[in-house]
C-alpha positions as CSV (number, residue, x, y, z in Angstrom):
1,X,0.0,0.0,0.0
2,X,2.8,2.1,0.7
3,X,4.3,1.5,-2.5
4,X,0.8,2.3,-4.1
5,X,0.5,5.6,-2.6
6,X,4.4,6.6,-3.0
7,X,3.9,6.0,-7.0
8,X,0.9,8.6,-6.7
9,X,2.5,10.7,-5.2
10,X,5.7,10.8,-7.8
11,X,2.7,10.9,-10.4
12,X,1.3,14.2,-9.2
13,X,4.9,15.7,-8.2
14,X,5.9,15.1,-11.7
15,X,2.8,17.2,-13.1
16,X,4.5,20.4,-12.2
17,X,5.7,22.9,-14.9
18,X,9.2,23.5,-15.2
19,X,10.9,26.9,-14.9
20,X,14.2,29.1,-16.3
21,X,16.1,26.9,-13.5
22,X,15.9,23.6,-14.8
23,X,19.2,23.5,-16.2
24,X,20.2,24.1,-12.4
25,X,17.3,21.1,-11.4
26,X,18.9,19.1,-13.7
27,X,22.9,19.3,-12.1
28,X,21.5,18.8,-8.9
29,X,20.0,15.4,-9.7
30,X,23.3,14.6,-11.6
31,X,25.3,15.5,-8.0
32,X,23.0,13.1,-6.2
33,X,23.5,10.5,-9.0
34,X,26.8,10.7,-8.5
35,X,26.8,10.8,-4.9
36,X,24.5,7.3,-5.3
37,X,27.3,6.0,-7.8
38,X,30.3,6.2,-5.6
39,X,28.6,5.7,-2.1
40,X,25.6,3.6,-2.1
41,X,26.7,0.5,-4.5
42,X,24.3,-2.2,-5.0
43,X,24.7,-4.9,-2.5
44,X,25.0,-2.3,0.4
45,X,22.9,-3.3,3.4
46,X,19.7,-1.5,4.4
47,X,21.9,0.0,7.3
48,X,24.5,1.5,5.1
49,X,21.5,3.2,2.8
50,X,20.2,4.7,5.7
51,X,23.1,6.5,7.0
52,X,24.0,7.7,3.7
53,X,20.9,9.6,3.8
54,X,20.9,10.8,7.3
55,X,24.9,11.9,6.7
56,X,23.5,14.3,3.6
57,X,20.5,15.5,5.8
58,X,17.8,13.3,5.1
59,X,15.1,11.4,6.4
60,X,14.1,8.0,4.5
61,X,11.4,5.7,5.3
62,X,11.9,1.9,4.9
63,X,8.6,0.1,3.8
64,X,9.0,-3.4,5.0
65,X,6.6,-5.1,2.7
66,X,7.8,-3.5,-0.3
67,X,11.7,-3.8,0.8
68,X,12.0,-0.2,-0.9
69,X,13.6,2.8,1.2
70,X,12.1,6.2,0.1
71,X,13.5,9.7,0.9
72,X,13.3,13.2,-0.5
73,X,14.9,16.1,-1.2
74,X,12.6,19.1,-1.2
75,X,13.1,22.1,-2.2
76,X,16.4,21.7,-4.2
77,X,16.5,25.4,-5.2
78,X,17.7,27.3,-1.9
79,X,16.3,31.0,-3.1
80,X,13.4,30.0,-5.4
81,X,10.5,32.4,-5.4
82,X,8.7,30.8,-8.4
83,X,5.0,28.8,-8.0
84,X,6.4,25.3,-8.6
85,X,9.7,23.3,-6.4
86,X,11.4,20.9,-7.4
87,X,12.7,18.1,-5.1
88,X,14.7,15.3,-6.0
89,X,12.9,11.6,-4.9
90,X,14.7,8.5,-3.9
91,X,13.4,5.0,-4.5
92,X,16.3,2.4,-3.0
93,X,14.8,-1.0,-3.3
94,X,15.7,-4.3,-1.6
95,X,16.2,-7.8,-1.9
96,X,14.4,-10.1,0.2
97,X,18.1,-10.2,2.6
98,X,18.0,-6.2,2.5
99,X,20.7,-5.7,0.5
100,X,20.0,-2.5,-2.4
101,X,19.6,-3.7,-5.6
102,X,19.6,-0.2,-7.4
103,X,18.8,3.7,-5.7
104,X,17.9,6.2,-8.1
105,X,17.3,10.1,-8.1
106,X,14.1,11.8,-9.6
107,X,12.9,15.4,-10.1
108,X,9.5,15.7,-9.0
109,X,8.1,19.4,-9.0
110,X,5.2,20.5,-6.2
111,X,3.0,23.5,-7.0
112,X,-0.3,24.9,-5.7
């Protein structure tokens, strides 16, 4: 269920316009990427995933049932004034032994 309402969540995220600052939206889901790439390699324990995200300053949530960690980054621009922020989204699922098969990095943008 959690999974469920996660996905709809990323569905209506997504349905934000983007802005002049994309380009900027854009490198900071390439830094997190890259951050992913050389810190959190599949095979890492569940453990392991969450400090990663606590050391960068984020919360994550670990759905049990769906063996997928979630986190977010919100509000990725620092002095946006425009209608719509972007965040970056985490999906980090596991195998049945908790061990991360694959994190990736999303834009999502929030509005009115």
């Amino acid at each position: 269920m959690l999974k469920a309402l996660f996905a709809a969540a990323i569905v209506l995220l997504s349905a934000g316009c983007s802005s002049d600052d994309s380009g900027n939206d854009q490198k900071k889901l390439q830094h997190w990427n890259g951050l992913l790439a050389n810190e959190l390699k599949p095979g890492s324990s569940l453990a392991t995933a969450e400090q990663f995200f606590s050391r960068h300053g984020l919360g994550s949530d670990y759905s049990t049932s769906d063996h997928i960690l979630f986190s977010i980054d919100r509000n990725v621009r620092a002095d946006d004034h425009s209608v719509v922020s972007p965040s970056i989204t985490f999906q980090c699922p596991f195998d049945t032994r908790d061990r991360l098969i694959l994190c990736k990095a999303e834009l999502a943008y929030t509005g009115p």
